[in-house]
N, C-alpha and C positions, 0 to 999 in steps of 0.2 A: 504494500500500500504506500502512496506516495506521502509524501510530509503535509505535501496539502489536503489529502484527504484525511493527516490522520487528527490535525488541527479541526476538522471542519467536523470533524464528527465527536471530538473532544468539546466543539463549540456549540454540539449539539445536543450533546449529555448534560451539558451545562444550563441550559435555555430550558432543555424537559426537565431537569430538575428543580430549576427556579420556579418554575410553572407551578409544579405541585407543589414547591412547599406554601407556595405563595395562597393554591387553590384550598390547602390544608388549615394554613394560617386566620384565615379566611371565614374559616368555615363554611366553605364550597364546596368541600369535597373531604367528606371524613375521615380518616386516616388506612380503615377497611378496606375504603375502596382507592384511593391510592395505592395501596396494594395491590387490589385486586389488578389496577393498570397496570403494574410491574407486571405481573402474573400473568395479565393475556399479553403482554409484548413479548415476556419469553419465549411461552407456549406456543407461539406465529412463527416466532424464528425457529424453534424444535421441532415443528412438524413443515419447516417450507422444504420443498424438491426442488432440485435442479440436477446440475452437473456435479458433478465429487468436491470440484471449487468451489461453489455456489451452497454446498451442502453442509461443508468444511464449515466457510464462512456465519452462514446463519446460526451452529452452533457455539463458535467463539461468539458470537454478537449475546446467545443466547445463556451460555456461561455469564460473561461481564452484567447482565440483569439479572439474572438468579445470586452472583454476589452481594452486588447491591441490595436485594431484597434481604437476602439474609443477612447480610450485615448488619443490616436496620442503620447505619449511621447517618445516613443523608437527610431521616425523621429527626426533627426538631421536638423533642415531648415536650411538655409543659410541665 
């Protein structure tokens, strides 16, 4: 992956996490179901087809949002 793509999608984990915490913050969106978002992003990437590269890919995508869920760090508790 190029440097610019690896910025741009580093710029974009950034954006979707400010998002929810902001929609959490908020109370727009409860913290369950912000979850639940992490949870069908992965699950999209765990079950997409493609090519072996395509396949590859989706699972590391799919890996780095299963950590983050389970980390729990990027949740702000109160």
């Amino acid at each position: 992956m190029s440097t610019a793509n690896e910025h741009a999608g580093q710029a974009a984990l950034s954006i979707c996490e400010a998002l929810l915490l902001a929609l959490n913050d908020r109370g727009l969106l409860p913290e369950h179901e912000t979850m639940g978002v992490l949870r069908n992003a992965a699950a999209t990437r765990e079950n997409a087809i493609g090519t072996e590269l395509e396949t590859e890919r989706h699972r590391a995508v799919a890996s780095l949002i299963n950590a983050i869920f389970v980390g729990g760090d990027w949740v702000r508790r109160s």
